[in-house]
MARBA-3410 file (N, C-alpha, C, O; in Angstrom, 1 decimal):
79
-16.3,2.1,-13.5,-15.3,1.3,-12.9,-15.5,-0.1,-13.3,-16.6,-0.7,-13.2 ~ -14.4,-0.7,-13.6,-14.4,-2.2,-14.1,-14.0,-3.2,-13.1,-14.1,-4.4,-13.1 ~ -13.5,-2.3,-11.8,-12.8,-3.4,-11.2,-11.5,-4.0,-11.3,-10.9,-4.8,-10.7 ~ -11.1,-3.2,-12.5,-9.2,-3.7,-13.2,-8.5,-2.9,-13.0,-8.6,-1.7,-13.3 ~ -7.4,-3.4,-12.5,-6.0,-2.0,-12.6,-5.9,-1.2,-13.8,-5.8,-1.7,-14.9
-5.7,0.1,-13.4,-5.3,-0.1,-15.4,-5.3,2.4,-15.0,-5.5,3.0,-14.0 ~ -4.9,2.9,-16.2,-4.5,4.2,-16.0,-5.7,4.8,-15.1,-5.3,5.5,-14.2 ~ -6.9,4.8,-15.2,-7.6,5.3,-14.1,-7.6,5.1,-13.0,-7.6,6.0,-12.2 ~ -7.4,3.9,-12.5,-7.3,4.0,-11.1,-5.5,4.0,-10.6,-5.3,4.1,-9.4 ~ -4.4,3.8,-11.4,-3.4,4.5,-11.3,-3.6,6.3,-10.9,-3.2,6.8,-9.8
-4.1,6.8,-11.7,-4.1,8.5,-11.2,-5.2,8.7,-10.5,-5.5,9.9,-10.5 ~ -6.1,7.8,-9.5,-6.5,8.0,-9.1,-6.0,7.9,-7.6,-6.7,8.4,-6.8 ~ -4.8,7.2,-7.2,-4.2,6.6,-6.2,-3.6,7.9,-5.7,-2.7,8.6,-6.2 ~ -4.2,8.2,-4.1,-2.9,9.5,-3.8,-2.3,8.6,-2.4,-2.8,7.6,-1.8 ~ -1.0,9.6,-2.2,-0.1,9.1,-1.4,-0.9,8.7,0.1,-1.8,9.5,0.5
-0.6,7.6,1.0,-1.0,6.9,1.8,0.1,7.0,3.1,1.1,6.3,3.0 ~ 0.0,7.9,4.0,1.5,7.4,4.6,0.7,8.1,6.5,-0.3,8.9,6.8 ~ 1.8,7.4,7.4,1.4,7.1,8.7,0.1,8.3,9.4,0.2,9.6,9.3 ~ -1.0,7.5,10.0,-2.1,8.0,10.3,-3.1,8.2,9.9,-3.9,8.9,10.6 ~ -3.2,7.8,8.9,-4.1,8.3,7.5,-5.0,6.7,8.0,-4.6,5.8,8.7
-6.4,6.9,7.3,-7.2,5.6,8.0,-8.3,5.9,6.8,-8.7,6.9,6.3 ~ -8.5,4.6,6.7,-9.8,4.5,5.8,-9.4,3.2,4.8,-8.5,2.4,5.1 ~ -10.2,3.0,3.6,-10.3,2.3,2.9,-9.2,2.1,2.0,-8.7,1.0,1.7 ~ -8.8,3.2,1.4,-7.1,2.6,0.6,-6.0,2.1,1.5,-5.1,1.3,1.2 ~ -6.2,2.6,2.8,-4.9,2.0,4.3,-5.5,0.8,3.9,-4.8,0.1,3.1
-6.3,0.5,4.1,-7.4,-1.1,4.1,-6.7,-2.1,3.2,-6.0,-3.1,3.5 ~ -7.0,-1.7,1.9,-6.6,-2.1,0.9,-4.9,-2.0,0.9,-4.2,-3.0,0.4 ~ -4.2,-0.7,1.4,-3.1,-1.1,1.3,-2.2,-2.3,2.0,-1.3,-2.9,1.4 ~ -2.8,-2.6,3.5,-2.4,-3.7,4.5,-2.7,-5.1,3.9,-2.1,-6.1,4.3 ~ -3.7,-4.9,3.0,-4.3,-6.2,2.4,-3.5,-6.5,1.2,-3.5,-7.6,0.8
-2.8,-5.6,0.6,-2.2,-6.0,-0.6,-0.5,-6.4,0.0,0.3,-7.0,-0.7 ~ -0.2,-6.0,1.1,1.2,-5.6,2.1,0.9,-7.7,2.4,1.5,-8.6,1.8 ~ 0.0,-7.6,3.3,-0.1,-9.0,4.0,-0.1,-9.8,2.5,1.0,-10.2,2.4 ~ -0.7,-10.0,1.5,-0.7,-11.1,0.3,0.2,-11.2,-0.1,0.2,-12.0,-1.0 ~ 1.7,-10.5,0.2,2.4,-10.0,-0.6,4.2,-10.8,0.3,5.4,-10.9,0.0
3.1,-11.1,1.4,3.8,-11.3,2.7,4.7,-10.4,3.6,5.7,-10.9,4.0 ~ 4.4,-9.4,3.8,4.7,-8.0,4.7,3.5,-7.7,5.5,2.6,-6.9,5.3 ~ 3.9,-8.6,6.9,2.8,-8.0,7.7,2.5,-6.7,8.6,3.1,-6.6,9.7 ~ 1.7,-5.9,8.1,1.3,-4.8,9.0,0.8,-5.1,9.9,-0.1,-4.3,10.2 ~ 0.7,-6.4,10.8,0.3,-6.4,12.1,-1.0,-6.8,12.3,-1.4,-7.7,13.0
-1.8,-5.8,11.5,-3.2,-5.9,11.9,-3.9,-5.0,10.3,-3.5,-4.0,9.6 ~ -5.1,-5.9,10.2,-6.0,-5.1,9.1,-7.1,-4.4,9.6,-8.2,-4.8,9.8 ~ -6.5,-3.3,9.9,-7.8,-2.2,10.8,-7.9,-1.0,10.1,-8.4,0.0,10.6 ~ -7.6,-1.0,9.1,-7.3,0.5,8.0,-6.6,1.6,8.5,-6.8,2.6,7.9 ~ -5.7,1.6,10.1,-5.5,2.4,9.9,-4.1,2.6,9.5,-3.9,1.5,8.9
-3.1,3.3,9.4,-1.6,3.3,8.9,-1.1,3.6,10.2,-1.1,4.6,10.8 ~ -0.7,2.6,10.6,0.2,2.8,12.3,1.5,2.3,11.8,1.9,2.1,10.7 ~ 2.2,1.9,13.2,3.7,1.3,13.0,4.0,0.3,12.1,4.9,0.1,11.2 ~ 2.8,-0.6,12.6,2.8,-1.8,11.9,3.1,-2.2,9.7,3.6,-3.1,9.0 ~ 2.1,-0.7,9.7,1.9,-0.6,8.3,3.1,0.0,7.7,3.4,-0.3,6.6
3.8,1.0,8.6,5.0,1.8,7.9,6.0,0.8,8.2,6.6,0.6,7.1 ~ 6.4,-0.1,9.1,7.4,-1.0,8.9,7.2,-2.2,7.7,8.2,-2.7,7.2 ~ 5.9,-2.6,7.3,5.7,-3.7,6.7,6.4,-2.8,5.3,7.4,-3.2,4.7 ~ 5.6,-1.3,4.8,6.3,-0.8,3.4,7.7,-1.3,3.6,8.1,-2.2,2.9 ~ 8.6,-0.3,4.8,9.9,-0.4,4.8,10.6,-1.6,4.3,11.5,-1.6,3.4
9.9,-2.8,5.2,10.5,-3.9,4.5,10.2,-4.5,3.3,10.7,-5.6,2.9 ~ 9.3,-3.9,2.4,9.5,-4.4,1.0,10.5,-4.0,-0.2,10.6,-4.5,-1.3 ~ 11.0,-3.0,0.5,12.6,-2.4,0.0,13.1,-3.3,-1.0,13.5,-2.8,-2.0 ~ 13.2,-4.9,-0.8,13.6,-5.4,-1.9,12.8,-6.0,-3.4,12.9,-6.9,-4.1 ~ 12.0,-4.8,-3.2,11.0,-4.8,-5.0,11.4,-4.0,-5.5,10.7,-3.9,-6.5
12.2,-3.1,-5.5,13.0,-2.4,-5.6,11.5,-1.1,-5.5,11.0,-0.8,-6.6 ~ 11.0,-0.7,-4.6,10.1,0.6,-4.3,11.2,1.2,-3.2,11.9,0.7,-2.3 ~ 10.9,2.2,-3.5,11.3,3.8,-3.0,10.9,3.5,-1.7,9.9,2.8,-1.6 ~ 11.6,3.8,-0.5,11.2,3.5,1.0,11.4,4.9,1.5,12.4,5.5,1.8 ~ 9.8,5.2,1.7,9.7,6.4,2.0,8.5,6.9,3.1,8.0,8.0,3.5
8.4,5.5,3.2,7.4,5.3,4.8,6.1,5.6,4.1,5.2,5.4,4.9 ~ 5.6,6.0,2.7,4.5,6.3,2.2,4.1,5.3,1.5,4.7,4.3,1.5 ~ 2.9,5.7,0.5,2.4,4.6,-0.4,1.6,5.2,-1.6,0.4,5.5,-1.5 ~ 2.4,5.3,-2.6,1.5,5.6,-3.4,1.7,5.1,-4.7,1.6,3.9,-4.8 ~ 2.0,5.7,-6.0,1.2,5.2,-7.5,2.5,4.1,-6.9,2.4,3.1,-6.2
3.3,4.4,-7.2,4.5,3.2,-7.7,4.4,1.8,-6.8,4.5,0.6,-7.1 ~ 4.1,2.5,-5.4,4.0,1.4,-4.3,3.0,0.6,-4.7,3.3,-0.6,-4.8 ~ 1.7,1.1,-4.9,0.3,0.1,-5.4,0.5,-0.3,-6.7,0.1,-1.5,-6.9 ~ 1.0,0.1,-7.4,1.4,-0.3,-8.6,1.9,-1.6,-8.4,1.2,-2.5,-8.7 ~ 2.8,-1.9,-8.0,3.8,-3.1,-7.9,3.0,-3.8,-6.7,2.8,-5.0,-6.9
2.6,-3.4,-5.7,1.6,-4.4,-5.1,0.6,-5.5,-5.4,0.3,-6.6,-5.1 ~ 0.1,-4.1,-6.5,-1.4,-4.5,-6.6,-1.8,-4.7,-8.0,-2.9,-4.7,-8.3 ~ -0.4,-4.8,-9.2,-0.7,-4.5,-10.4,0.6,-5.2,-10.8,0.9,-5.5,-12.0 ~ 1.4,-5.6,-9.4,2.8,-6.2,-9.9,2.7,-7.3,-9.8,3.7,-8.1,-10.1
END
């Protein structure tokens, strides 16, 4: 691992969506808040806070589908 975005850790990314807890939620709320979409709180887990902040990023043009995955981090975190 290099530490860089790039096709490995693209297919390594699976879908992220409400309740789910751990380290990519982590990382997803962290890339949500820099991005200015606040999930509320950076506690890794995927609560309300985190499904409304995706919703409102609707205008990056990502798929709003209450989840998070390649395309979502892609453009977060690579966009």
């Amino acid at each position: 691992m290099d530490g860089k975005w790039g096709p490995k850790t693209k297919a390594a990314i699976v879908n992220v969506k409400k309740g789910a807890k751990g380290n990519l939620t982590w990382i997803l709320q962290g890339a949500l808040f820099t991005e200015g979409y606040s999930p509320e709180s950076l506690d890794s887990i995927f609560g309300k806070g985190t499904e409304t902040a995706l919703a409102n990023q609707k205008a990056r043009d990502i798929s709003v589908d209450r989840k998070a995955g390649k395309a979502t981090f892609t453009e977060l975190v690579a966009g």
